[in-house]
PASEBA-1860 file (N, C-alpha, C; in nm, 3 decimals):
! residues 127
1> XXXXXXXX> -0.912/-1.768/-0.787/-0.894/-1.638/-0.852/-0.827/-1.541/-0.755 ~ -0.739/-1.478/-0.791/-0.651/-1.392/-0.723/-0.710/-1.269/-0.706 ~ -0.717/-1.227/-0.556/-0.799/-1.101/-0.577/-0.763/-0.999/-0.433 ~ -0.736/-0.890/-0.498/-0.705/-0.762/-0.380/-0.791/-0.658/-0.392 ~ -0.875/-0.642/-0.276/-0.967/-0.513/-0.242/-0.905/-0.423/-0.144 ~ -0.891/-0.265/-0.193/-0.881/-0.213/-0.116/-0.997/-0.132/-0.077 ~ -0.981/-0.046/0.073/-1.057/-0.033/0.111/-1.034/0.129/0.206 ~ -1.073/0.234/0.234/-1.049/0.312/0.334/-1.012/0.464/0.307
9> XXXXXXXX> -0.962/0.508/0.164/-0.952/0.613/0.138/-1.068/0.697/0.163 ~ -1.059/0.829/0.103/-1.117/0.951/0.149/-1.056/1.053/0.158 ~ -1.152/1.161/0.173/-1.124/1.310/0.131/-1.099/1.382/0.338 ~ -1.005/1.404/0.281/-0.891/1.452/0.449/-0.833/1.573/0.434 ~ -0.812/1.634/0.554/-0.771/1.792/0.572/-0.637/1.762/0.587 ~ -0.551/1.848/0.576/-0.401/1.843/0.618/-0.361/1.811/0.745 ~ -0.257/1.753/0.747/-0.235/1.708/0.879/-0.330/1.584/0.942 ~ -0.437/1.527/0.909/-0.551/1.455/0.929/-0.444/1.316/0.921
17> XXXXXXXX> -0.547/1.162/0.924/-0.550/1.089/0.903/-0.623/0.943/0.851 ~ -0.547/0.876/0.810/-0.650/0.799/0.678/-0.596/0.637/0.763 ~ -0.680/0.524/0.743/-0.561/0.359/0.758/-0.663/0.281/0.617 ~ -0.561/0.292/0.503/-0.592/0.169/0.423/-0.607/0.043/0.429 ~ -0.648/-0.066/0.370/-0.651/-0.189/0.400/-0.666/-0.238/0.267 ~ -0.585/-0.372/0.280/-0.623/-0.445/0.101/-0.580/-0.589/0.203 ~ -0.707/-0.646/0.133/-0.764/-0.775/0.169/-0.749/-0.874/0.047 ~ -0.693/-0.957/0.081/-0.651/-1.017/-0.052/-0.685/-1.194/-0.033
25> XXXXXXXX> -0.749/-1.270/-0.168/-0.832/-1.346/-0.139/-0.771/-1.457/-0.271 ~ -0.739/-1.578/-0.276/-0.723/-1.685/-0.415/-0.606/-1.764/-0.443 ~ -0.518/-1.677/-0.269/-0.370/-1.748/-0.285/-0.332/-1.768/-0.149 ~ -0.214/-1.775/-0.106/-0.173/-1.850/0.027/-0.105/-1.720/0.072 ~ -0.178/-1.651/0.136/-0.129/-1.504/0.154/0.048/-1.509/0.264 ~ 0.031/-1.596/0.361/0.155/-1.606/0.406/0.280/-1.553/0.327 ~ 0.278/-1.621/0.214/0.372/-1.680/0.133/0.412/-1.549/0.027 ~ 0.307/-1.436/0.051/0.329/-1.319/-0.019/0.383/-1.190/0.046
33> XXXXXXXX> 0.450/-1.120/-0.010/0.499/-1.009/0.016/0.373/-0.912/-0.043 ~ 0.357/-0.787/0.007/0.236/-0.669/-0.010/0.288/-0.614/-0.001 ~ 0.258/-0.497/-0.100/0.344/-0.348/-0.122/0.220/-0.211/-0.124 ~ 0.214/-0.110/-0.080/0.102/-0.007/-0.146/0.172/0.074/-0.222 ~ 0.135/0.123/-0.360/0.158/0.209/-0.433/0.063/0.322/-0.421 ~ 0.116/0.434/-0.564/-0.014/0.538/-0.540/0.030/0.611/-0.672 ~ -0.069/0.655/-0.741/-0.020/0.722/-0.897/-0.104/0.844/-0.858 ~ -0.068/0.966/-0.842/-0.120/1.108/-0.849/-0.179/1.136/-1.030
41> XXXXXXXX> -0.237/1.218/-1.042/-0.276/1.258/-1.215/-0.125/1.289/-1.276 ~ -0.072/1.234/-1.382/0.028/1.296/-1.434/0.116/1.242/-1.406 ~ 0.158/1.177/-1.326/0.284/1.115/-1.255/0.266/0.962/-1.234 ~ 0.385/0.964/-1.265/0.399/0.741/-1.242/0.354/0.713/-1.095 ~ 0.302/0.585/-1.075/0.277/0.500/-1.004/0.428/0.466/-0.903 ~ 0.431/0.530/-0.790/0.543/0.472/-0.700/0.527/0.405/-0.601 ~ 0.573/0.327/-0.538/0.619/0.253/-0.459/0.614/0.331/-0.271 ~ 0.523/0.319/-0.192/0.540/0.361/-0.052/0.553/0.302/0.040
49> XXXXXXXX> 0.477/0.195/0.063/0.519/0.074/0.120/0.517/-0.061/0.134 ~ 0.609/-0.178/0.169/0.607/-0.270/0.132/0.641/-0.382/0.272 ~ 0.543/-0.483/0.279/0.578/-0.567/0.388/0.634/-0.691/0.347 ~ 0.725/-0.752/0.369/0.728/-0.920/0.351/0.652/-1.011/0.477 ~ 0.697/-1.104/0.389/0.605/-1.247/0.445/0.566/-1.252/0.571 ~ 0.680/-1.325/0.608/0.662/-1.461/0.769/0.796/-1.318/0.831 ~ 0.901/-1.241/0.781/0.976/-1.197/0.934/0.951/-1.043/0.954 ~ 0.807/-0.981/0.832/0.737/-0.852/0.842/0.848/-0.764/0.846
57> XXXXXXXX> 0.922/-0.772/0.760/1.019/-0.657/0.742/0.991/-0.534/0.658 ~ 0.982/-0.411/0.648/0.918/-0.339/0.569/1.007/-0.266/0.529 ~ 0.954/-0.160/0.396/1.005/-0.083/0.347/0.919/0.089/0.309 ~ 0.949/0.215/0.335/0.926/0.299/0.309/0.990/0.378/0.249 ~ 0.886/0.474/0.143/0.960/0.582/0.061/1.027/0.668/0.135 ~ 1.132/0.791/0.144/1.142/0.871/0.205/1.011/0.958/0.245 ~ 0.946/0.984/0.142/0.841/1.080/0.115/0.719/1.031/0.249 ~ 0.770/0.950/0.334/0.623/0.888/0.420/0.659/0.839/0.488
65> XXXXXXXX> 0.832/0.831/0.546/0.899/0.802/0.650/0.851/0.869/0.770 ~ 0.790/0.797/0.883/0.748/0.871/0.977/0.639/0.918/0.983 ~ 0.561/0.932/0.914/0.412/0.937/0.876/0.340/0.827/0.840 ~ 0.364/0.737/0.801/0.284/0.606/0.738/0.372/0.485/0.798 ~ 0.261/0.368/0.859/0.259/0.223/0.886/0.242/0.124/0.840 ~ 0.328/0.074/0.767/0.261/-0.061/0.723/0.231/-0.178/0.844 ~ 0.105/-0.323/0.804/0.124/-0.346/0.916/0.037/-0.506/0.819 ~ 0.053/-0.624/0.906/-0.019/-0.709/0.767/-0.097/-0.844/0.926
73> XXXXXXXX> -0.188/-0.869/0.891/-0.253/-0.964/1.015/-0.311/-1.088/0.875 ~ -0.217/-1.201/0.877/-0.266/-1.283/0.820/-0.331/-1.425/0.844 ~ -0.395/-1.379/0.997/-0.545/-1.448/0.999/-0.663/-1.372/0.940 ~ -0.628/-1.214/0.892/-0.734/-1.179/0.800/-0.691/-1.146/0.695 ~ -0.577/-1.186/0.634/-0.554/-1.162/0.486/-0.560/-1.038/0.447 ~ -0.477/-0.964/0.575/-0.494/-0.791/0.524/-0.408/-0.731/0.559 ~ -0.335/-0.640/0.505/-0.211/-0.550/0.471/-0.280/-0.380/0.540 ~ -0.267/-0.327/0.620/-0.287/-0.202/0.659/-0.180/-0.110/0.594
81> XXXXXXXX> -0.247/0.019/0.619/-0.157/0.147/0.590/-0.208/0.224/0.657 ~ -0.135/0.296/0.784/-0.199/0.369/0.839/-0.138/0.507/0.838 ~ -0.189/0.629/0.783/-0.132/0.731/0.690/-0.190/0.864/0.804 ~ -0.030/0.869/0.882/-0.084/0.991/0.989/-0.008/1.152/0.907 ~ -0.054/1.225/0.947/-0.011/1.382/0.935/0.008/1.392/0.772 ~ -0.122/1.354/0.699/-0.146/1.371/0.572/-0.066/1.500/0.531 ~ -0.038/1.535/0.371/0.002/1.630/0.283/-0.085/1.632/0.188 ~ -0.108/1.753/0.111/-0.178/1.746/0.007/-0.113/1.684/-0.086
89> XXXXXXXX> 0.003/1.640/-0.085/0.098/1.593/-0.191/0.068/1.460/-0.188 ~ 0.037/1.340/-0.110/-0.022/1.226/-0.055/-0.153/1.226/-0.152 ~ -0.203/1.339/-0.193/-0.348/1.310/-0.293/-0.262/1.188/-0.400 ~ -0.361/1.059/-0.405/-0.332/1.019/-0.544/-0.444/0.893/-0.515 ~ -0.476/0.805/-0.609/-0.500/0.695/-0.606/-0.385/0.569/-0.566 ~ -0.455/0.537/-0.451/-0.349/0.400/-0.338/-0.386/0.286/-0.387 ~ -0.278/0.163/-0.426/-0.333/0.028/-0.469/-0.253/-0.052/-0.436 ~ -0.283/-0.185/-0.422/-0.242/-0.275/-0.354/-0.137/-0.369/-0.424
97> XXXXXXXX> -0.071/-0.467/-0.394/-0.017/-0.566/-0.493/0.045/-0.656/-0.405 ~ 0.065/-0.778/-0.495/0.134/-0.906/-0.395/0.238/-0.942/-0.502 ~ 0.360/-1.037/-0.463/0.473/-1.083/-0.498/0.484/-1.200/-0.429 ~ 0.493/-1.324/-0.463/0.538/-1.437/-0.400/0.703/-1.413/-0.327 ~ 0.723/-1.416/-0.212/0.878/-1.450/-0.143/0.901/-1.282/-0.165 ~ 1.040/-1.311/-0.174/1.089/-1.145/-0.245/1.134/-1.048/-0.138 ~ 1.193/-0.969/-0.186/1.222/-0.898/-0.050/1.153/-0.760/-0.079 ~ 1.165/-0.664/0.013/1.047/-0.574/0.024/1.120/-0.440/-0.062
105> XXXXXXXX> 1.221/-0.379/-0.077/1.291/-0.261/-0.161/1.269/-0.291/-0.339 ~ 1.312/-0.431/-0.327/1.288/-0.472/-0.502/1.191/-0.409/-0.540 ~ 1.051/-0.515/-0.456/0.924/-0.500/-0.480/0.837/-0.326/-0.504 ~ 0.888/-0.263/-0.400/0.875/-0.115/-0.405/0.938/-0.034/-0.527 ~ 1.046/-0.083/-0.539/1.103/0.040/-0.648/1.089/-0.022/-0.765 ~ 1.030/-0.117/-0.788/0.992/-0.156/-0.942/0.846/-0.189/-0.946 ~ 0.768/-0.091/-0.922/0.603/-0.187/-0.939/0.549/-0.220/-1.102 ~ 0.653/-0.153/-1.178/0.607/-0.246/-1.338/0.625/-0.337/-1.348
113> XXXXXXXX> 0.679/-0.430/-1.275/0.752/-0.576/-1.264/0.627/-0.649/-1.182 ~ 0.530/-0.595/-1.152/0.414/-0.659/-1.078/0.300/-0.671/-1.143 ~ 0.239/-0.787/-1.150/0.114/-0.797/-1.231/-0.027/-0.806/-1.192 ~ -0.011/-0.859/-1.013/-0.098/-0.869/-0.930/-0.177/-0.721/-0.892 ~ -0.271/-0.661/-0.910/-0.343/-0.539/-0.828/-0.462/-0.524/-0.785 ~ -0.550/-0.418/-0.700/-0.650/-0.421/-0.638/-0.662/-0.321/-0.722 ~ -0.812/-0.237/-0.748/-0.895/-0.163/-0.817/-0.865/-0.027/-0.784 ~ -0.796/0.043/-0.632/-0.739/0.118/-0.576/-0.858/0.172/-0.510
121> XXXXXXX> -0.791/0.281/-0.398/-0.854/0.341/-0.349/-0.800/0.531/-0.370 ~ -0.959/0.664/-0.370/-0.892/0.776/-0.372/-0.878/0.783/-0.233 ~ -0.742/0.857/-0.270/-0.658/0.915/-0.127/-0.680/1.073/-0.170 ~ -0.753/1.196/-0.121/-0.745/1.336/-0.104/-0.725/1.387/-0.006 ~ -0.586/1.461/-0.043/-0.588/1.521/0.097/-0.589/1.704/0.053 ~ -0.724/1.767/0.116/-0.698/1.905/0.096/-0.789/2.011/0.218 ~ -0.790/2.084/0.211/-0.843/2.185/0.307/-0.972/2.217/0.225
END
């Protein structure tokens, strides 16, 4: 059974910092590409960052360029996000997803094309 937990959100001051994690369990994680999304109230579900497989090439939104890490250790089957110099604009619910192969921009700018997800985690960021 295919399965992604995330893990690590929380309620953060501006400028603060958060590191997500989605642990993912039922498939041959190598072999997958991991992306984090995040849907605020009201607004679509986008695309922030995305790692591939075996040569860890990544991808970021503008919106988190320079502020956020992706990072993936697959002797533990886990995809990090490590989310420095928060915005209140960063408030949303963060969730996880996998793609067999693939390259990492596809995967990001189309997450309706993904069927795989974790339960999410809240991300708040406010004073």
């Amino acid at each position: 059974q295919v399965q992604l937990v995330e893990s690590g959100g929380g309620l953060v001051q501006p400028g603060g910092s958060l590191r997500l994690s989605c642990t993912a369990s039922g498939f041959t994680f190598d072999y997958y590409a991991i992306g984090w999304f995040r849907q605020a109230p009201g607004k679509r579900r986008e695309g922030v960052s995305c790692i591939s497989t075996q040569d860890g090439s990544t991808y970021y939104a503008d919106s988190v360029k320079g502020r956020f890490t992706i990072s993936r250790d697959n002797n533990k089957n886990t995809v990090y996000l490590q989310m420095n110099n928060l915005e209140p604009e960063d408030t949303a619910v963060y969730s996880c997803s996998a793609r067999f192969g693939g390259t990492v921009r596809p995967m990001c700018n189309t997450p309706s094309q993904l069927d795989t997800w974790g339960q999410g985690t809240q991300v708040t960021v406010s004073s």
